[in-house]
N, C-alpha and C positions, 0 to 999 in steps of 0.2 A: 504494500500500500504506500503512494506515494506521499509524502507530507509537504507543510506547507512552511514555510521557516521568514519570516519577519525579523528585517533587522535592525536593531538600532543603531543613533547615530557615533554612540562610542564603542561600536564593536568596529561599524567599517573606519573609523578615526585610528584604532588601533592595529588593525589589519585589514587595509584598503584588499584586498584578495581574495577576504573572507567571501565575497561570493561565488568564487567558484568550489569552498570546501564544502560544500552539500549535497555532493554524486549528481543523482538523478529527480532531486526534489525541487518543487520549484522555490524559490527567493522572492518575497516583496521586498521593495522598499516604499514609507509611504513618502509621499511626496514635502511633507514637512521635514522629514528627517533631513532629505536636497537639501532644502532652505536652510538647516541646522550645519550641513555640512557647508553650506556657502560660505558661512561669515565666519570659517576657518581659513579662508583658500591665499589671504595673504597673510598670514602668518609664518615667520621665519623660522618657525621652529618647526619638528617632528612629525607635530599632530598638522601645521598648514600644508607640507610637502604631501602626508598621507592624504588632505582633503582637496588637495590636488590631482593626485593620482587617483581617487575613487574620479573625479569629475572625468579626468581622463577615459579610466574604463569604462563609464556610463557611456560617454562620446563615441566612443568606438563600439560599442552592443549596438546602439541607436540606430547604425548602416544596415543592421540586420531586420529591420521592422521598427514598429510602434512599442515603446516599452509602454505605455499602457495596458496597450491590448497582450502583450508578452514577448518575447525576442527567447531562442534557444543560446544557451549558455554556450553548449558544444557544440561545434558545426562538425565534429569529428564522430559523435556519438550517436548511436541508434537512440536508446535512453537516453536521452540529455534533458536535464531540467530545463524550467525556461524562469527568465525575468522579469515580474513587476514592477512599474511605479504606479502607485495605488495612489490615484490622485484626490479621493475621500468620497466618491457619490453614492449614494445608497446606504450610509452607513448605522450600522445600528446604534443609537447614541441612547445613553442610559441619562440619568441626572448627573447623575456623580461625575457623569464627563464634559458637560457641558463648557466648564471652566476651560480655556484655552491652555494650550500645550504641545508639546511634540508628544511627552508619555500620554496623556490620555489620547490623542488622535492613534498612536500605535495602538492602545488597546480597544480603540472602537474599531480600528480596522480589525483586529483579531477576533471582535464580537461576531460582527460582521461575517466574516468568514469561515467560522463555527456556524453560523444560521446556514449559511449559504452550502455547506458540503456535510452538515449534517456528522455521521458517523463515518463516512466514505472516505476522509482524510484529515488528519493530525493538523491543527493549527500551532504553531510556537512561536512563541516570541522569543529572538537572541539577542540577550542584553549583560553587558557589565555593571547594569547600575544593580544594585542588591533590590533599592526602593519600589524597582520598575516589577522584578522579579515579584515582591512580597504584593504590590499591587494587583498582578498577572491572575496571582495565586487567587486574590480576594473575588474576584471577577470571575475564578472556575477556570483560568487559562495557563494554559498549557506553558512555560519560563525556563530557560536554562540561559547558563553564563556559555561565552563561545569559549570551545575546549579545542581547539585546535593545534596552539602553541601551549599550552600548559604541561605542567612538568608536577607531579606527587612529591612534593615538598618533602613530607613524612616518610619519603624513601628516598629520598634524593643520595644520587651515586657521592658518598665517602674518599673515597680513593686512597681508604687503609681497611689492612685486612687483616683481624687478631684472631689467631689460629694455637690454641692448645696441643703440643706434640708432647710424643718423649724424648727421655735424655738421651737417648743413642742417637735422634735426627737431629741434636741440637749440637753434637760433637763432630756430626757429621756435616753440618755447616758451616762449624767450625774448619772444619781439618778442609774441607775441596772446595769453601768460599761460595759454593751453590749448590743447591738442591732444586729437585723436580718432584713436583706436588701433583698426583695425580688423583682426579676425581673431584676435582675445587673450582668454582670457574673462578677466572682470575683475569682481567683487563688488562691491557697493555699497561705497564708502566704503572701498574697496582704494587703500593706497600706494604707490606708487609710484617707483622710485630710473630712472631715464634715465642712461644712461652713454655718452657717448661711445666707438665702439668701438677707435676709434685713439688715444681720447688720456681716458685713466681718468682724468684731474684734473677734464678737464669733466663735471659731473655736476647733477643739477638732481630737485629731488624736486618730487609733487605729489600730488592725490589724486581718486579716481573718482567722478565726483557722478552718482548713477544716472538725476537729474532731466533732463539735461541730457544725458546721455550723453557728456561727453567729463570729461579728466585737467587738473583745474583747477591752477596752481603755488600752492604752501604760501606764502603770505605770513610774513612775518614769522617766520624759522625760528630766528633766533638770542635772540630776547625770552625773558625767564624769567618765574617768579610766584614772590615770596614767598623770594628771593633764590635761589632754586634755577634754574640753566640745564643743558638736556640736552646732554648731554657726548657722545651720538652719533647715528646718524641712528634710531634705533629711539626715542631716548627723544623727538627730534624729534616725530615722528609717535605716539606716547603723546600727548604734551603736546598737539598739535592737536585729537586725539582728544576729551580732557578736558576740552577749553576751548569745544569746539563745542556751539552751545547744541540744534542740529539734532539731536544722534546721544545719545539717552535709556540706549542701553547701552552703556558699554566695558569690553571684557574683555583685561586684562592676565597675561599670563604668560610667565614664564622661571625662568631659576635665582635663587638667593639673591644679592642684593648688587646686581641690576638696577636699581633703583631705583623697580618696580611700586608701593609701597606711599607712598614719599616724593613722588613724582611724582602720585599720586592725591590727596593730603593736601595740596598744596601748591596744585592746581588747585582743591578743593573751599572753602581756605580763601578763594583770589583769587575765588570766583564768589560767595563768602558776604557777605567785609566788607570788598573793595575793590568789586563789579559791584553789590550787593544783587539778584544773579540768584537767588538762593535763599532764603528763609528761616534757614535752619541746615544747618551739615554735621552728618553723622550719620554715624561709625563704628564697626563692630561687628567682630566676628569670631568663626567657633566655639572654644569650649571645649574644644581637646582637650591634653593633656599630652604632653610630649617625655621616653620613658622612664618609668623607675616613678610614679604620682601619690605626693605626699608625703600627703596625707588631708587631713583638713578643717582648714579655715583661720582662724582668729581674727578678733574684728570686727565691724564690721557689715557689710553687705552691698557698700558701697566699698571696706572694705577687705578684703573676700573678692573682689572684682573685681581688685583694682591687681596682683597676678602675672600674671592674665591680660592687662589691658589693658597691660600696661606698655610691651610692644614697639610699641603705638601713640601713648603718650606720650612715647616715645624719639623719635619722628618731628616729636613735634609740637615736643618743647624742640627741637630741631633748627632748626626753620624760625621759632622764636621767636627764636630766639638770633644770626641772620645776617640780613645783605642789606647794605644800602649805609647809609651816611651821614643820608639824607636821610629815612630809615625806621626809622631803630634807636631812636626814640624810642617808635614801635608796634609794634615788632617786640619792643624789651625786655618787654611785659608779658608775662604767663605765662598759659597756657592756661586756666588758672581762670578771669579775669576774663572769657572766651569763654563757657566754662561757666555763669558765671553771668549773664552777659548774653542766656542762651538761644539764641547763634548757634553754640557745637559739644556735640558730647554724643558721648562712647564708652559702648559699653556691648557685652555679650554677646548673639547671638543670640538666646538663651535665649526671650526675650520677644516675638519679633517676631512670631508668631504671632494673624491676627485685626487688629491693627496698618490702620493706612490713613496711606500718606506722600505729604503733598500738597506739592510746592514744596521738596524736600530734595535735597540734593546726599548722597545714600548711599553711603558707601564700604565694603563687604565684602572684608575681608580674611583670608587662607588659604581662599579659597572654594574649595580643592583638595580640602578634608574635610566636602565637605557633598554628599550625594545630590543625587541630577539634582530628586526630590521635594522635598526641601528649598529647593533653586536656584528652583525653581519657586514653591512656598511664599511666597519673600524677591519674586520678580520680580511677584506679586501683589500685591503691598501697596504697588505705586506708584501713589502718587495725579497728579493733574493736576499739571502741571509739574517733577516730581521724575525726578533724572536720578538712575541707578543704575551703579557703577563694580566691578568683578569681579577682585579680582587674585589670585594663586597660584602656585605651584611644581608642574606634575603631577605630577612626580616625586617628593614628598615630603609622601606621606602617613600620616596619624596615626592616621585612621578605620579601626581593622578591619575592616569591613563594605565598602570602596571600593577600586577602585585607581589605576593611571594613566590605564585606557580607559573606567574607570563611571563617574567621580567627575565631579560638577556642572559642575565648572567647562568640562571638556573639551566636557561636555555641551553646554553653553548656547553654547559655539566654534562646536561643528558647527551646532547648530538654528537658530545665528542669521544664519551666513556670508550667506544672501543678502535681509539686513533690511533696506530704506535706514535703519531707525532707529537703527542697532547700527552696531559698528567692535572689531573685534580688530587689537590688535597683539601679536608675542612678540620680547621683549627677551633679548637672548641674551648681553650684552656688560656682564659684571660693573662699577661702580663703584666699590664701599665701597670696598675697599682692593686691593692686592696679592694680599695676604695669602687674602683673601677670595676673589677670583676666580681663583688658582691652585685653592685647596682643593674650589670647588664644580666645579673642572676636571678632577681629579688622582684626585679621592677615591670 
């Protein structure tokens, strides 16, 4: 039985595309929703580029017929749904909907369209707003959020893997440096913690080389870069991650205070102007505001940057200002002199677009607030040689338009888990402070 799928205007705001994710069923949109997408279409940001692109692909259905009367989605398809713009005649209007809106017109059309097909076909509405959903519900109508790009949060791929052996496979990883684990499934570039099942002190980490097929051991786990050392076994396996010149993507995440961001800054700085693996680090981050924005900012264009970038020049005096004895001569200078030597550069997303990054150590930070599109966007612009680093909090998002299951970051978790080029780790085990890791626990 074919169904009927109605969309709203922040589903196609967030996935201009979403209409061809519904096989063989047909797609409304009502004609309000246009009008909703309209007064996004010059917007410089994300959401205007997307309400662009929906105008686009309406534009281009439209050569096939009357969207009115319906236009076929697939001109390749036997089955092929076809296209509404539901322009509002005949609609069944309740009271309750009298009130002007785009949600209530969406749910007169959906009354509408349950009178009109009876039992013969499924009416739903596809919305991100929760309100639109609970409303749907009130009305006897049929509501789901669009599941397309979502990702199961509550399983979301780890990229470490705690396995209880005995002491003979733990001597034996010892003595030949690797083992072959058979009957486990196991991801490329999967971590791995060995524990002893009788005695939890012995313990021995390593990691899945998919080339080889077997659990090579971490070298070197206690070494730092740039006076910073990982303080537990998560940030261990970050650090290898970062420093391996084989695995082009890593994607970091946990809660605040982890060390995702310091840990990525300090790898990107050691592969810059201790290895000269790289030409320059490069980190960026989206522009989105914690609470009301204060408005526009004075300056010129750096100093309309430095609120945003700040929280990455906190990272960097950080890693300027420490290490040993025998380094605080190059550790004393200050990130300018980087700057101006062309081996680091912060700057906002804003511009990466079009962009071609050859030979960069890229670090993307709060990539929590940036669409799977966007993600996608920043992941094309690696040129030959350039490794790209992905860190975030899923849980703390700023982008309207995203959440914990759509937003890029999780995104590119799931799509990548079985890349040998890629490596996810999720650090769960706060550092800054006390203070800091009770509150991101408690609150």
């Amino acid at each position: 039985m074919k169904k009927v799928f109605i969309l709203d205007t922040n589903v196609l705001l967030n996935s201009p595309d979403s209409i061809f994710k519904f096989d063989d069923n047909d797609v409304v949109i009502p004609i309000s929703v246009i009008e909703e997408i309209d007064t996004f279409k010059k917007d410089q940001s994300e959401t205007g580029r997307n309400a662009r692109e929906v105008s686009r692909i309406l534009d281009r259905l439209r050569t096939r017929g009357t969207l009115s009367s319906g236009v076929r989605l697939f001109e390749d398809r036997v089955d092929s749904g076809s296209l509404f713009v539901y322009l509002g005649h005949n609609m069944e209007i309740m009271p309750e909907l009298l009130v002007d809106g785009t949600d209530n017109h969406i749910l007169a059309i959906a009354l509408t369209l349950q009178k009109q097909f009876g039992e013969s076909r499924a009416v739903i509405v596809i919305t991100k707003d929760s309100n639109l959903r609970i409303k749907s519900d009130a009305f006897g109508i049929l509501a789901e959020d669009f599941e397309a790009d979502k990702v199961d949060i509550s399983h979301l791929y780890s990229g470490i893997l705690n396995l209880k052996v005995d002491a003979r496979t733990i001597n034996e990883f010892y003595t030949k440096r690797q083992i072959k684990l058979d009957g486990i499934e196991i991801m490329p570039n999967h971590y791995i913690v060995l524990e002893d099942e009788k005695d939890p002190n012995q313990v021995v980490y390593g990691r899945f080389d998919v080339h080889s097929g077997v659990v090579q051991m971490l070298e070197n786990q206690a070494e730092g870069v740039w006076g910073i050392y990982p303080r537990n076994v998560e940030q261990t396996f970050a650090l290898a991650a970062l420093l391996d010149d084989n695995i082009k993507l890593v994607t970091l995440s946990g809660n605040a205070g982890t060390g995702k961001t310091l840990l990525a800054i300090a790898a990107g700085l050691a592969k810059t102007t201790d290895e000269d693996e790289y030409h320059k680090l490069l980190v960026a981050r989206p522009v989105f505001p914690l609470g009301k924005d204060i408005g526009f900012l004075p300056g010129d264009l750096d100093e309309k940057l430095n609120p945003w970038m700040q929280p990455i020049y906190d990272n960097l005096e950080l890693l300027l200002s420490g290490g040993t004895h025998t380094r605080q001569k190059r550790l004393s200078k200050s990130y300018q002199e980087l700057i101006n030597q062309g081996m680091l550069q912060v700057e906002p997303l804003t511009y990466i677009r079009g962009r071609s990054l050859p030979n960069i150590f890229f670090v993307v930070d709060e990539s929590q607030n940036l669409t799977p599109h966007e993600i996608k966007t920043i992941l094309t612009r690696a040129g030959e040689g350039t490794k790209i680093v992905l860190t975030g909090d899923p849980y703390q998002i700023d982008n309207p338009y995203i959440d914990s299951q759509n937003n890029g970051l999780t995104y590119v978790i799931e799509k990548f888990r079985n890349q040998p080029i890629a490596a996810h780790v999720t650090l769960n085990r706060g550092e800054r402070s006390e203070l800091a890791t009770t509150a991101a626990t408690i609150l």
